[in-house]
C-alpha positions, 0 to 999 in steps of 0.5 A: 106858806112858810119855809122854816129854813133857807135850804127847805125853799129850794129842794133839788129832788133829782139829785137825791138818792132814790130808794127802791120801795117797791121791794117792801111789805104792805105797810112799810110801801104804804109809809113810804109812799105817803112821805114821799108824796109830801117831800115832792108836793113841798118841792112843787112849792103846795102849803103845808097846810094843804099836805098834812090833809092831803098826806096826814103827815105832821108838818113837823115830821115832815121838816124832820124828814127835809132836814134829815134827808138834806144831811150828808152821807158818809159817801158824800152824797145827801140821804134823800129819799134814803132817810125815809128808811125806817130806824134810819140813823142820819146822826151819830149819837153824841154823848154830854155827861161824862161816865160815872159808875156807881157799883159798877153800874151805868151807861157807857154809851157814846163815852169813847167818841166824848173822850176823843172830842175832849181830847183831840191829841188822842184822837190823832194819835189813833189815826196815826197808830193806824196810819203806821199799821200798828193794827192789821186786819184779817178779812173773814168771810161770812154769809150775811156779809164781811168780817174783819178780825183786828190783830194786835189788837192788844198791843195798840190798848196798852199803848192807848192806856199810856196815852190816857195817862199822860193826858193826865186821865187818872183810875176813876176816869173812863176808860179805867173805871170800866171792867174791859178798859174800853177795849171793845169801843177801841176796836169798833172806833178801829174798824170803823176808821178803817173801813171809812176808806178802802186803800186804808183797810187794804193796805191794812190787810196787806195789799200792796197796790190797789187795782179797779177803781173806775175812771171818772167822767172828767179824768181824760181817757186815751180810748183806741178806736183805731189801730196804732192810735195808742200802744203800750210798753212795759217790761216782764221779767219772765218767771223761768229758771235759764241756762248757758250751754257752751261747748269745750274744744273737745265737744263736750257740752257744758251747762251754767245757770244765769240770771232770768231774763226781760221781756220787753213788749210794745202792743197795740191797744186796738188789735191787741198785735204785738208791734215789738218785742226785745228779751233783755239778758240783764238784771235791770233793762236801760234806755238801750233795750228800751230803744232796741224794743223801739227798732224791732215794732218799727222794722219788718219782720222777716219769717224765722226759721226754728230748730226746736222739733214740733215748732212750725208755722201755721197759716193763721199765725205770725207777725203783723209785718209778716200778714200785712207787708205796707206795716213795716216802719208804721208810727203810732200816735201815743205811747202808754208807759210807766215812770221807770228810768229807763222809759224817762231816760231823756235819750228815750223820750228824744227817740219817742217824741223827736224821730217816731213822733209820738205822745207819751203819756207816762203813768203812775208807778206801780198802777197796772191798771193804767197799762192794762193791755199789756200786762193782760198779755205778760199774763198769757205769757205767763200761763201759756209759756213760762209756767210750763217751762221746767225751772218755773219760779212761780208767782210767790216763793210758796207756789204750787206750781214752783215745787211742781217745776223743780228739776232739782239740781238737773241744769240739763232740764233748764231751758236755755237763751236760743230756746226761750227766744225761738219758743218766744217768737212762737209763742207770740206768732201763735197768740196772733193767730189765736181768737181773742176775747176782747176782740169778739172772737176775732184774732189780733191779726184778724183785727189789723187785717181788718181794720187796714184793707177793709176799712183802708184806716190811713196810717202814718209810715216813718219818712224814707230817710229816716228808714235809713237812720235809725241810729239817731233814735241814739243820742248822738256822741260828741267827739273830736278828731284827733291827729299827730303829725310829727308822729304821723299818726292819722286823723281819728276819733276816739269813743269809748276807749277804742281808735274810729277812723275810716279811709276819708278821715284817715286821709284828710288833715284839715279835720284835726281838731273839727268836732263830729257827732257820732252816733253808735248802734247799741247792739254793734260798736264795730262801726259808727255813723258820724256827721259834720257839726252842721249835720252833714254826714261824713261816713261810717268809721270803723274801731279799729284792732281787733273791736274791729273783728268781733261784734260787741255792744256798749255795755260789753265793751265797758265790762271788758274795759273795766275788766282790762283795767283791774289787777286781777284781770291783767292777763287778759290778751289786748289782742284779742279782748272779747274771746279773752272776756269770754272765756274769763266769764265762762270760766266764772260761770260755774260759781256765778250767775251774773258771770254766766248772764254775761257770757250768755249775753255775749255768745248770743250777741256774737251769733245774732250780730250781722256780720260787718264788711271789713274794707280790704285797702284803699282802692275798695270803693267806698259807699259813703263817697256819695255823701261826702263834703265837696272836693274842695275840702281836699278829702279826695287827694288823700286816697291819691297820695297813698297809691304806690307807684313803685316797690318799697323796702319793709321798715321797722314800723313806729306805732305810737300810742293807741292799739293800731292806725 
């Protein structure tokens, strides 16, 4: 038995590509069964001999057969068992002569791909014409398939032709001495570049991102087969044109556009519940509502009730905390996000991996098919909510809908901040109690229900402690104590431009000079937990003066300092700064929408802000007493000292520097 060549001696016929020959006529079924009847008889190690009587196959057939089905595809893969397809062509044609035209007369084949091979230069040229889209393309479609039309097709010829000059290609060379100049073999070699990979011929015609590829068996996969095992967060920025309502002091009602808002999500990908949610009123979100959005998944939630008519609960809808009240403060194992700052800030990833405990797995940008789930959901949001406010914004600046939903001017039609957030919360209860999909029909509450107190799938719930501490999902504030004795100014801190203290700090004058670490609650700076260097807590601190009244967050507090500090905000009252900041952006509202973003964001912190609990002197007791250093510390004389024991004369107070003590 002779075996031509190495690869002939050892054929693996189960990894070729099969061909579906039954689907042929008479005579085409017979050919092919008769080749494939030879390749596997040569496979089982028979003599050829044997097959040309067996098959009536020529032995040099059926080498030409082994070789051509052992070449490789343009998908990578061998032909197999595809070479045997009748006009099959294995091999590109391949030119040797140059081009020479006598009368205009001659062949012309393949002369484009041996001028490319001549000249390599050229040959990489090209694709970098094609790689700096200096051609598009225009899918057409068809009935026998797809077509595609080159546009600046001219444009790239032209240039072509300079480039043949400079090579030193001269007017009875090819591509000059033919009539159209090689034009049509530049378009077929185009598309065929093109289509050889489709992220290029998609980018080509104009797609910004590419969506569907399947995932391989050896790429790792975080399937969820259980709830809170994976959950995903993103940010939408909803497609809805907002306003700000503010009333006068004589009662009338005054509307000011403002910027759309955020919306950020935290979803379940086994369930499809929706653990947390935040609507973020800025134009970019950071690491603060990224944490809030945190905080509101792991909190219960309580039911709300709305002041919007025909707004009302039904049984079947609401929140996963509301139905099922041990989910309150569940941890979830894994957290899908993409590569934005404020999901990478390292304050993020601390209340992430460090406090919930957690995995994160970040994605590629812009690759929503990574996060699958909940942006399945901005797109519900998007048809059942957004899209039938008025003021829709639409998909793309030529939507439809966007002229459709146009209150021309008329801001009373705009939705306003308290009425997107209770049609939220609605919206979103709502879709809870909705069949889903992909979830066979059942409901996303349905689904947690089930899988919780039928199932009894075994949760992991944030320790007691932590509960309590949420504020350390904040990166904590290093600060020092300050104190003055000559000037009889208390112990204090100083965060972010405003006096902290409270009545053990201000009492105790051995921790002048001590470092503490602080960490703020980013939707209300009135008070501050600290701790002791080595981790013991030493209370909540109060901001002192008029911080102290009003809520207010971090970001709001630092416009308000930057707006003190400028020449054209130097009227702005210091006893009062967040009404004076207020009212500066109200009254800026009306010519801008970022003033009127503020002001909005404002208004609603102030009405959404528990209100804080203002110790009245020093013998309110104190609630943090408990957690305080031993007495050795001589904090508990401090109180002791400022009890009055008989009446004093009023003086004239030295207030030092700094708003009050």
């Amino acid at each position: 038995m002779n075996r031509r060549r190495p690869e002939f001696q050892t054929l693996d016929l189960a990894s070729w590509p099969t061909l579906a020959w039954t689907e042929l006529d008479t005579a085409a079924r017979e050919r092919v069964q008769r080749h494939i009847d030879a390749i596997e008889r040569y496979a089982s190690g028979e003599p050829v001999s044997s097959i040309e009587d067996a098959t009536g196959l020529n032995r040099r057939q059926l080498y030409r057969f082994l070789g051509r089905a052992l070449s490789v595809h343009e998908d990578g893969r061998p032909y197999g068992y595809r070479a045997l397809i009748v006009h099959a062509r294995a091999t590109e044609y391949t030119r040797l002569l140059p081009v020479i035209l006598r009368d205009g007369k001659g062949g012309t084949a393949g002369a484009f791909s041996l001028l490319l091979d001549r000249y390599p230069s050229l040959a990489g040229w090209l694709i970098l014409q094609i790689r700096q889209r200096r051609v598009t393309v225009r899918q057409i479609p068809a009935n026998d398939g797809m077509r595609i039309r080159l546009q600046g097709l001219r444009g790239l010829h032209q240039r072509f032709l300079q480039e043949c000059r400079q090579i030193g290609l001269t007017s009875a060379d090819y591509p000059f001495n033919t009539a159209g100049r090689a034009i049509r073999s530049l378009a077929s070699r185009v598309k065929a570049d093109l289509l050889r990979g489709f992220g290029t011929v998609a980018v080509a015609a104009g797609a910004s991102h590419l969506k569907g590829l399947p995932r391989s068996d050896d790429a790792p996969t975080l399937a969820a087969i259980r709830p809170y095992q994976v959950v995903e967060f993103d940010g939408h920025r909803l497609d809805v044109r907002l306003k700000l309502v503010v009333r006068d002091p004589l009662g009338f009602e005054h509307e000011f556009e403002t910027e759309r808002v955020w919306l950020l999500v935290i979803i379940d990908v086994c369930t499809r519940v929706v653990l947390g949610y935040h609507l973020a009123l800025t134009r970019e979100y950071s690491r603060y509502d990224v944490v809030k959005t945190i905080e509101n998944a792991l909190e219960p939630r309580s039911m709300r009730a709305f002041t919007i008519p025909g707004l009302v609960h039904h049984p079947q809808d609401g929140f996963a905390s509301q139905r099922l009240p041990e989910l309150a403060y569940v941890a979830w194992e894994c957290i899908r996000l993409d590569n934005a700052k404020a999901n990478l800030a390292s304050e993020t990833l601390t209340a992430l991996c460090g406090f919930v405990g957690c995995v994160v797995s970040a994605g590629p940008k812009r690759s929503p098919d990574e996060r699958p789930y909940v942006e399945r959901f901005f797109g519900t949001v998007a048809s059942t909510l957004s899209s039938r406010l008025p003021g829709y914004t639409g998909s793309h600046p030529r939507d439809l809908r966007r002229a459709l939903a146009d209150p021309k001017g008329n801001l009373r039609l705009f939705v306003s901040l308290d009425e997107l957030d209770e049609l939220m919360a609605y919206s979103i209860a709502t879709y809870h109690g909705t069949s889903h999909i992909g979830l066979n029909g059942a409901t996303p509450l349905e689904a947690m229900e089930f899988f919780v107190r039928e199932r009894g799938q075994l949760l992991a719930w944030l320790p007691e402690v932590r509960r309590r501490t949420l504020c350390l999902m904040q990166s904590a504030q290093h600060c020092r104590v300050r104190g003055y004795l000559a000037l009889g100014v208390r112990p204090h801190i100083n965060l972010l431009g405003v006096r902290y203290t409270n009545m053990t700090l201000a009492g105790s004058a051995q921790l002048i000079g001590k470092p503490l670490r602080v960490y703020v609650n980013a939707d209300d700076l009135r008070c501050v937990r600290a701790f002791f260097a080595d981790g013991s807590e030493l209370g909540v601190l109060h901001a002192q003066g008029a911080w102290r009244v009003m809520p207010h967050n971090v970001t709001l507090r630092k416009e308000i300092l930057k707006a003190r500090s400028s020449r054209r905000s130097g009227h702005m009252a210091a006893e009062d700064p967040i009404d004076a900041y207020v009212r500066a952006k109200v009254a800026a509202a009306g010519r801008s929408r970022k003033a009127a973003s503020d002001a909005a964001r404002t208004l609603r912190l102030l009405a959404n802000a528990p209100t804080a609990k203002t110790p009245t002197g020093p013998s309110e007791p104190d609630p943090i007493q408990a957690t305080l250093p031993p007495p050795t510390m001589g904090l508990t004389n401090a109180v002791e000292d400022e009890q009055p024991t008989e009446a004093v004369r009023p003086r004239t107070l030295g207030i030092g520097t700094g708003q009050t003590f």
